[in-house]
Kinemage of the C-alpha trace (Angstrom):
@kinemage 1
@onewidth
@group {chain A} dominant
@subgroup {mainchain}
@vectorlist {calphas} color= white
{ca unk a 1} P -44.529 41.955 -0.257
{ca unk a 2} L -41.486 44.312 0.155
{ca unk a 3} L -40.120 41.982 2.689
{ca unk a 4} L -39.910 38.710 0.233
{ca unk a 5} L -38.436 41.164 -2.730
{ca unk a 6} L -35.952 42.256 -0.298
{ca unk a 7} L -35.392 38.385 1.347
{ca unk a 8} L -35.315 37.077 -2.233
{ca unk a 9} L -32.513 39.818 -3.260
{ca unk a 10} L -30.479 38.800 -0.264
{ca unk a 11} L -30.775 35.315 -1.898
{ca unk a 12} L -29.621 36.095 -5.018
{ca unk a 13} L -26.662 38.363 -3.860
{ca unk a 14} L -25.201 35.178 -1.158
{ca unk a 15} L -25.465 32.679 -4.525
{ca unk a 16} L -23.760 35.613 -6.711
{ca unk a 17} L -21.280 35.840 -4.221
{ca unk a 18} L -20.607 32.281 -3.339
{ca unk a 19} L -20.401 31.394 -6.895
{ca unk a 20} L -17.637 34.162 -7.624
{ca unk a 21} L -15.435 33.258 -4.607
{ca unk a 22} L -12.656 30.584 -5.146
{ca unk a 23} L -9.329 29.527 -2.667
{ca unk a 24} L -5.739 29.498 -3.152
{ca unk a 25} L -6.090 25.872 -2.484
{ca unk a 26} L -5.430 23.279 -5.336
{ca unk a 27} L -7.346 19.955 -5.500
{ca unk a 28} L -5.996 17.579 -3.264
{ca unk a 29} L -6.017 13.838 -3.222
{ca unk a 30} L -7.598 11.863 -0.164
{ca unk a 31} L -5.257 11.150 2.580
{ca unk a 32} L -5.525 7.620 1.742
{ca unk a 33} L -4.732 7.792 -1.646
{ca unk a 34} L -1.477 9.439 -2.214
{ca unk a 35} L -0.571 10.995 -5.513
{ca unk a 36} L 2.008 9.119 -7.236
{ca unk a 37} L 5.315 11.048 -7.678
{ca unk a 38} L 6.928 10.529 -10.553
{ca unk a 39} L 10.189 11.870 -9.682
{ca unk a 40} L 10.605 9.318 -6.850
{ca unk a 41} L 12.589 6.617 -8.175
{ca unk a 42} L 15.013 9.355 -9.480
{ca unk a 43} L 18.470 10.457 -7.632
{ca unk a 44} L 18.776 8.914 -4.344
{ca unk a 45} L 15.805 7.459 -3.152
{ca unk a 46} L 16.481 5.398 0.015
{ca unk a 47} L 19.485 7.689 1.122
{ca unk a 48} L 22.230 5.690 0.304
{ca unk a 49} L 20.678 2.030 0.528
{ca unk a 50} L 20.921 0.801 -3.457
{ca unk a 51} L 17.866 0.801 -5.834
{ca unk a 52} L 18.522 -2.333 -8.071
{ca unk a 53} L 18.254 -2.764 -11.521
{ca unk a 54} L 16.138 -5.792 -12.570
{ca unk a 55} L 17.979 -8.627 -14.361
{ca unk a 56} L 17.301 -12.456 -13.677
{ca unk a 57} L 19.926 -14.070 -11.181
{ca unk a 58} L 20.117 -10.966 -8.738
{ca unk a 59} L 21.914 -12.104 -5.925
{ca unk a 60} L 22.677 -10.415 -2.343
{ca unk a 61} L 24.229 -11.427 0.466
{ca unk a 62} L 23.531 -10.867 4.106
{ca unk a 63} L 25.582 -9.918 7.088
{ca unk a 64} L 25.828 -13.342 8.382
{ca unk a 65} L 26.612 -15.577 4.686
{ca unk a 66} L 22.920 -16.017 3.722
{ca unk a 67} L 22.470 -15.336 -0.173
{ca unk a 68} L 19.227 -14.727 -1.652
{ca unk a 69} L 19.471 -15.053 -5.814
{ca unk a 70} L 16.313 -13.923 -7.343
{ca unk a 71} L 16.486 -16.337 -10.107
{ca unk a 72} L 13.059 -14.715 -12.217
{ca unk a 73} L 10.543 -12.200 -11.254
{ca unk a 74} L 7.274 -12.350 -13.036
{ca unk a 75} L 6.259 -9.781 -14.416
{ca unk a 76} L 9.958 -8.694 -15.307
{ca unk a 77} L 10.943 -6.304 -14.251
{ca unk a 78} L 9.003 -6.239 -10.983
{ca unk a 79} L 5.989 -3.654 -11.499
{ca unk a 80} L 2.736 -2.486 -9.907
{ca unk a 81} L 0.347 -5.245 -9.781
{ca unk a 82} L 1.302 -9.043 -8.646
{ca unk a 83} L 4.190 -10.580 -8.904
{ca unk a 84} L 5.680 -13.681 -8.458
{ca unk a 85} L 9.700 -14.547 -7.852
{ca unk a 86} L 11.294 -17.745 -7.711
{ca unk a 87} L 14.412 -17.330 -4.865
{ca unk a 88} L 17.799 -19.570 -4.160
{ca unk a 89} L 18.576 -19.309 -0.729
{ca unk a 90} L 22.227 -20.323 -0.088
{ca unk a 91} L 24.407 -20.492 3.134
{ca unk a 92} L 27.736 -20.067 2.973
{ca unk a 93} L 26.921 -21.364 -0.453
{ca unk a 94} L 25.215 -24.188 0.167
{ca unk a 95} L 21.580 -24.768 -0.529
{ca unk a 96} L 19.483 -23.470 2.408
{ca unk a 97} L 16.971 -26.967 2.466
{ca unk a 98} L 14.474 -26.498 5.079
{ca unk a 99} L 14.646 -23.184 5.590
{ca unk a 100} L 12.412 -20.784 6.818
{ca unk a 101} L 11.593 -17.932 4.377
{ca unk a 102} L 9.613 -14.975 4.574
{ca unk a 103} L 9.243 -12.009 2.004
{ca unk a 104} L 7.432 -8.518 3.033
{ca unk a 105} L 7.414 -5.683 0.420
{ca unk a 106} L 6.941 -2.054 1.170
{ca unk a 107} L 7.291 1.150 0.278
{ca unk a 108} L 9.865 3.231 2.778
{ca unk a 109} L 8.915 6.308 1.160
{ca unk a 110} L 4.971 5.987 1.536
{ca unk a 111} L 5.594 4.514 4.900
{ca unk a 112} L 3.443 1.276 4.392
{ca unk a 113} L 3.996 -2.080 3.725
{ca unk a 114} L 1.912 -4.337 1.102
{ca unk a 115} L -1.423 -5.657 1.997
{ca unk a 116} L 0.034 -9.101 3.527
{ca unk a 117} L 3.154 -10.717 3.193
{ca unk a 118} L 3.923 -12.863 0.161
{ca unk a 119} L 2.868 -16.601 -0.079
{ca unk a 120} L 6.017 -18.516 0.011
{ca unk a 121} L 6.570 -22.522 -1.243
{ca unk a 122} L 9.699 -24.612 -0.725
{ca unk a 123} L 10.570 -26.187 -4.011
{ca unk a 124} L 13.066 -28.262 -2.640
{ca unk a 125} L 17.150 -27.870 -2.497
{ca unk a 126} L 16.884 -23.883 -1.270
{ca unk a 127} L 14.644 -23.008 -4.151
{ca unk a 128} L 11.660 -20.549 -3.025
{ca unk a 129} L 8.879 -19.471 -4.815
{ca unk a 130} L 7.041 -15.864 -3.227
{ca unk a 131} L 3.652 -15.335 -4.832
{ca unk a 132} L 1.018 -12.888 -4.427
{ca unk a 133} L 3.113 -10.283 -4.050
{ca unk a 134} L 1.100 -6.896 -4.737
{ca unk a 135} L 3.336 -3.836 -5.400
{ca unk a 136} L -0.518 -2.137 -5.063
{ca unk a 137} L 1.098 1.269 -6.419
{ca unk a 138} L 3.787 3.027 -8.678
{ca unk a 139} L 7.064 4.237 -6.930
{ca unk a 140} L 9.947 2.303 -4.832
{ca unk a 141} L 9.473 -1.177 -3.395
{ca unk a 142} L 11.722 -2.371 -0.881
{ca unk a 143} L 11.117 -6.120 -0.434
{ca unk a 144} L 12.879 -7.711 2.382
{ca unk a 145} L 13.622 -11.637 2.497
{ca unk a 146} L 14.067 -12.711 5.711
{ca unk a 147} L 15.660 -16.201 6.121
{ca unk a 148} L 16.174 -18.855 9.196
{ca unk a 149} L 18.160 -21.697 8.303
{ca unk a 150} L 19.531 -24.008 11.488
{ca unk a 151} L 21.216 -21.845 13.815
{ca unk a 152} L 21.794 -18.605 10.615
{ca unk a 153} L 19.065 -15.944 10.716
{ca unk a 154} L 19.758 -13.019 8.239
{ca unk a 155} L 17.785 -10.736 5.695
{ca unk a 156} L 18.822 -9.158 2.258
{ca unk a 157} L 16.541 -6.232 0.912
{ca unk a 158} L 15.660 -5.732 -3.036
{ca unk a 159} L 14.359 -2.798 -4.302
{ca unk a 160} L 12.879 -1.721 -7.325
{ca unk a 161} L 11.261 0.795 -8.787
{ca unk a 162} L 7.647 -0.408 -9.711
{ca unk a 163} L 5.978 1.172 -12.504
């Protein structure tokens, strides 16, 4: 008998204990779900390389003449969720017809791109339309546009802050 009073007061004390102790430690969030930052589209983001402000009719031009005009973004401005753009691709401004057009969003500061690349469709006389484009989180999206037209292959990079 004096051994399960003594076993069962052993018990009691460990739970006491346990129940007072705590860590230094906040709350994290799992590894593979990063807590947004809200800060991060502040200052200088991408070290130098420009954040854009949305308006329709962007345009940016490549190191070898390509421009890329991102004529409407839907939603507007780009934000979290998909979104669809409608591009003119121009070289050496000329319509780009029959070119070959990619589009790949990421986020540089996350260090991951989006789930798959966007679903592009010539609409004829360099006009581009990028769809299912998932900016899957808050924060900066840096969406690169990657374009082969006859012998010109050049890139211009967006990026927008996605909220």
């Amino acid at each position: 008998m004096r051994r399960k009073t003594i076993a069962t007061l052993l018990l009691v004390t460990m739970n006491a204990l346990l129940a007072c102790s705590s860590t230094d430690t906040p709350p994290q969030a799992p590894p593979d779900e990063p807590e947004p930052n809200a800060d991060e589209c502040a200052g200088d983001p991408l070290n130098g390389y420009p954040l854009h402000e949305y308006s329709a009719n962007l345009s940016l031009t490549g190191e070898r003449g390509v421009t890329v005009t991102l004529i409407s973004a839907d939603p507007a401005p780009p934000s979290t969720g998909d979104n669809v753009w409608t591009l003119e691709v121009t070289v050496d401004g000329e319509p780009a017809d029959s070119a070959t057009v990619s589009v790949t969003p990421s986020m540089p500061l996350h260090a991951h791109a989006a789930n798959a690349p966007a679903l592009i469709t010539d609409l004829g006389e360099g006009t581009f339309r990028a769809e299912q484009m998932n900016f899957k989180m808050p924060g900066v999206w840096s969406t690169v546009v990657d374009v082969k037209a006859g012998d010109v292959t050049d890139f211009v990079r967006f990026a927008f802050c996605a909220e």
